[in-house]
MARFILUM-210254 format. One record per residue (C-alpha): residue number from 0; residue in three letters; x, y, z. Coordinates in Angstrom, 1 decimal. Layout:
N
pos,code,x,y,z
NUM,ALA,X,Y,Z
...
END
This chain:
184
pos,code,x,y,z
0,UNK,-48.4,8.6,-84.5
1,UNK,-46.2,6.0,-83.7
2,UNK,-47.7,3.1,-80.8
3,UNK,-44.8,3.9,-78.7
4,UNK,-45.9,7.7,-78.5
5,UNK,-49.1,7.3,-77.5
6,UNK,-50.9,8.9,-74.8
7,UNK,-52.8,6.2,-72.7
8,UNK,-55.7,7.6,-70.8
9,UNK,-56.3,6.0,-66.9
10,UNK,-59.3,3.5,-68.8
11,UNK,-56.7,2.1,-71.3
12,UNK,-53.9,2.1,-68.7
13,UNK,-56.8,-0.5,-67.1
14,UNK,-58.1,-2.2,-69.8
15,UNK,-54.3,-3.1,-70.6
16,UNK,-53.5,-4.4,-67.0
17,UNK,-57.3,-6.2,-67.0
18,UNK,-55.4,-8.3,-70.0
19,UNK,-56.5,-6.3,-73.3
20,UNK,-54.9,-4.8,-75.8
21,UNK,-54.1,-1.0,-75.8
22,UNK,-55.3,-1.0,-79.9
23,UNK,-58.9,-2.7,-78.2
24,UNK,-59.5,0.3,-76.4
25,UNK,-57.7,3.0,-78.1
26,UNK,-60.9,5.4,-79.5
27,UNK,-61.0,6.0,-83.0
28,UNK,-59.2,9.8,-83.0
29,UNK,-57.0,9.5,-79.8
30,UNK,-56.3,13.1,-78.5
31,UNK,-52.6,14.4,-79.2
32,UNK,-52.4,17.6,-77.5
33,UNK,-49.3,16.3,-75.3
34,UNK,-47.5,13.5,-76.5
35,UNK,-45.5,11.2,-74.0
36,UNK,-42.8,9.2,-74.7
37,UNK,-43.9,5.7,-73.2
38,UNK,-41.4,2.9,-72.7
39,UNK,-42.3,-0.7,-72.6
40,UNK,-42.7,-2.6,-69.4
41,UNK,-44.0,-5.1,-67.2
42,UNK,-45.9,-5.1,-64.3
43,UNK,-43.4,-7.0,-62.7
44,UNK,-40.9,-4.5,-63.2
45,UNK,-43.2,-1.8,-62.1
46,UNK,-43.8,-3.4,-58.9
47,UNK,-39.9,-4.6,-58.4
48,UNK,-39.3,-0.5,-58.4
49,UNK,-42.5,0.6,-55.9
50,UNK,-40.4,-2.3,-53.5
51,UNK,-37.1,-1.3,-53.7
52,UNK,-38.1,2.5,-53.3
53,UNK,-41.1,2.7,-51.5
54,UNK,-42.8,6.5,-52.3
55,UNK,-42.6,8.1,-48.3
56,UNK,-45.3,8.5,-46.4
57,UNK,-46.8,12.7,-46.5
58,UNK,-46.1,14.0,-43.3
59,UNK,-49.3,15.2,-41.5
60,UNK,-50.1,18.4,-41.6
61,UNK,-48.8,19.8,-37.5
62,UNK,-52.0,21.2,-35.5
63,UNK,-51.5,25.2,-34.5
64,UNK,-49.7,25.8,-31.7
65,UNK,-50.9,27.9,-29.1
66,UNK,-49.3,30.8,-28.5
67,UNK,-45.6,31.1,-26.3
68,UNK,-45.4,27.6,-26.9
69,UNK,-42.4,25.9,-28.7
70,UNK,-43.0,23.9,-31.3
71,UNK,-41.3,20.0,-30.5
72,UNK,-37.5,19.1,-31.4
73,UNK,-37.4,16.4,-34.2
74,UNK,-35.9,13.4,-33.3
75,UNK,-33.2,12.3,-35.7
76,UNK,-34.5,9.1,-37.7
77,UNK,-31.8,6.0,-38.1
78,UNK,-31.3,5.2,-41.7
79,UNK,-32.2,1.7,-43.3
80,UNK,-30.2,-0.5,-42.6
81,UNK,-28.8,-2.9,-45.3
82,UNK,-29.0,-6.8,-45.1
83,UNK,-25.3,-7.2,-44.9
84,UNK,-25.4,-4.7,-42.3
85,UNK,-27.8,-6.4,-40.3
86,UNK,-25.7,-9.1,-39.9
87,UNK,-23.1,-7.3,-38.3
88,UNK,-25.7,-5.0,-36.3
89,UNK,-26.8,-8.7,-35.3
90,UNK,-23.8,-9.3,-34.1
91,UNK,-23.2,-6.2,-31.7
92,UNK,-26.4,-6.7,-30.1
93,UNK,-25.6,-10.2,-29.0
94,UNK,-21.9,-8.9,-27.8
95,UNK,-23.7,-6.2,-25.9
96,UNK,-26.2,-8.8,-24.4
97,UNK,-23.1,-10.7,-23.1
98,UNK,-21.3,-7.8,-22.0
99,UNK,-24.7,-6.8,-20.0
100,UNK,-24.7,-10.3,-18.5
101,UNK,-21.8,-10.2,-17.3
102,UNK,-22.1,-6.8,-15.8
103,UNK,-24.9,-7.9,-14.2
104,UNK,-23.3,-11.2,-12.8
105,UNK,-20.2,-8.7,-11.5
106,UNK,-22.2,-6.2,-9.8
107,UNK,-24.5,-9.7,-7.9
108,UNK,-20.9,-10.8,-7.2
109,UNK,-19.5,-7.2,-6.1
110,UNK,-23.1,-6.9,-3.6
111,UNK,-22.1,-10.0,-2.2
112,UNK,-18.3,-9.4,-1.8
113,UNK,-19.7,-6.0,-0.2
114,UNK,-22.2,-8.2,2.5
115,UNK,-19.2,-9.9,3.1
116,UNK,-17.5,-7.3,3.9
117,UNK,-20.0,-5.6,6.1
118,UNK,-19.8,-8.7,8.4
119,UNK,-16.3,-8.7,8.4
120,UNK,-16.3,-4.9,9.9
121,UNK,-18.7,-5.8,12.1
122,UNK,-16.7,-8.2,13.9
123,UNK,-13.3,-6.2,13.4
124,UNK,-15.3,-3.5,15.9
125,UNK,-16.2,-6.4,18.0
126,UNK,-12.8,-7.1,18.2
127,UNK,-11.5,-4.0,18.4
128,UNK,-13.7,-2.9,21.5
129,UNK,-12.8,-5.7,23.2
130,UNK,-9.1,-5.4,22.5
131,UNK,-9.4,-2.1,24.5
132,UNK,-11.5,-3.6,27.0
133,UNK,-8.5,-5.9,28.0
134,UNK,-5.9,-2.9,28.0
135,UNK,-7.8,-0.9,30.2
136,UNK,-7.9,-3.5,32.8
137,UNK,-4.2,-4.6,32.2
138,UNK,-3.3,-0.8,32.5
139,UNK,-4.9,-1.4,36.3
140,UNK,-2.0,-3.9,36.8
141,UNK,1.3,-3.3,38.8
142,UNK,3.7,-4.9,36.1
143,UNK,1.7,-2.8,33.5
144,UNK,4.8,-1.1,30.8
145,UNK,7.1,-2.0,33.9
146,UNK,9.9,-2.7,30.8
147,UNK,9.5,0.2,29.1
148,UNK,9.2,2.5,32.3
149,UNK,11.5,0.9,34.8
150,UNK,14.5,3.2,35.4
151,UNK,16.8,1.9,38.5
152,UNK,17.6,4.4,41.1
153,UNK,21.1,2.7,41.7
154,UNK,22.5,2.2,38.7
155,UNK,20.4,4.1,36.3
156,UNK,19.9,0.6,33.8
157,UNK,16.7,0.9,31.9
158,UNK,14.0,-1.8,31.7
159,UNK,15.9,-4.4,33.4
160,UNK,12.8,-5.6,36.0
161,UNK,11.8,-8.7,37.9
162,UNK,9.2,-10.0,39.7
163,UNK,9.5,-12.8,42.5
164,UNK,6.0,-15.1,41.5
165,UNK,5.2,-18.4,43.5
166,UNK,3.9,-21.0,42.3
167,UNK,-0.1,-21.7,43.3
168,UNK,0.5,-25.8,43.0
169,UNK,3.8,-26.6,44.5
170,UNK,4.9,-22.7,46.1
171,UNK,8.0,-22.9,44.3
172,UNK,9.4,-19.5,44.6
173,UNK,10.3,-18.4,40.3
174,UNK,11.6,-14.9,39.1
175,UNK,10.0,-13.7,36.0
176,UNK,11.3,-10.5,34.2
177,UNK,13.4,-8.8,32.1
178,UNK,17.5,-9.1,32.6
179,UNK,20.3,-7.2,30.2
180,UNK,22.0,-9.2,28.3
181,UNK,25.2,-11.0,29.7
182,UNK,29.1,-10.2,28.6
183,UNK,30.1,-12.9,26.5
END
């Protein structure tokens, strides 16, 4: 039998790795029964492969479950990811990190504009209600929509009013009003 058909047993296998020879601890009348084909390598090529394809893991065996009770939904596992692609996956998580702090800067800027704006209704109801204050104390007046509600008896002219108002310092005697408009 040729040395590259040999059948190694697990103590020659060791014997070899320890730094021996295979002839060193080959017995005398090796057993042929199955022959396997064995190719030459290293251990460094042995252990290149076990890193660049790791053997996966055996899945536990699952415990019983009782009974009427569904068993759990798998959750889908992400694949490996590639160096070149963690470059770019890199690269997506610090865009989305920006994009985040910037959302978060808008919405401190939108709850401030929204403060703001708070304030800003509060005194438009301040205003408002005193706004209607005022008009229901000039509605009390006698000149009050005199303007828009005048109607002369005589000549039936619409709107065309005046007062006669004196003046508190001097007692000047002024009209004050609302005259039509004069032929040119």
């Amino acid at each position: 039998m040729a040395d590259s058909e040999q059948v190694l047993t697990q103590e020659q296998i060791d014997a070899m790795l320890a730094g021996g020879t295979v002839e060193q601890s080959i017995p005398a009348e090796a057993p042929a029964e199955n022959p396997v084909s064995v190719t030459p390598t290293t251990i460094d090529a042995v252990r290149a492969q076990e890193t660049e394809a790791p053997p996966p893991a055996p899945a536990p065996d699952p415990a019983p479950l009782p009974p009427g009770v569904a068993p759990p939904m798998a959750l889908p596992v992400a694949p490996p990811v590639a160096a070149a692609e963690s470059g770019a996956l890199q690269g997506t998580i610090d865009q989305l990190s920006q994009r985040l702090a910037q959302l978060e800067s808008s919405i401190q800027q939108t709850e401030q504009v929204r403060s703001e704006f708070q304030a800003w209704v509060g005194q438009l109801q301040t205003i408002a209600s005193t706004v209607e204050s005022l008009m229901g104390s000039l509605q009390g007046t006698v000149g009050y929509g005199a303007h828009e509600s005048f109607i002369c008896s005589s000549c039936q002219s619409q709107g065309n009013v005046a007062a006669k108002l004196n003046c508190t310092a001097c007692g000047e005697e002024n009209w004050w009003g609302w005259w039509p408009p004069q032929p040119q």
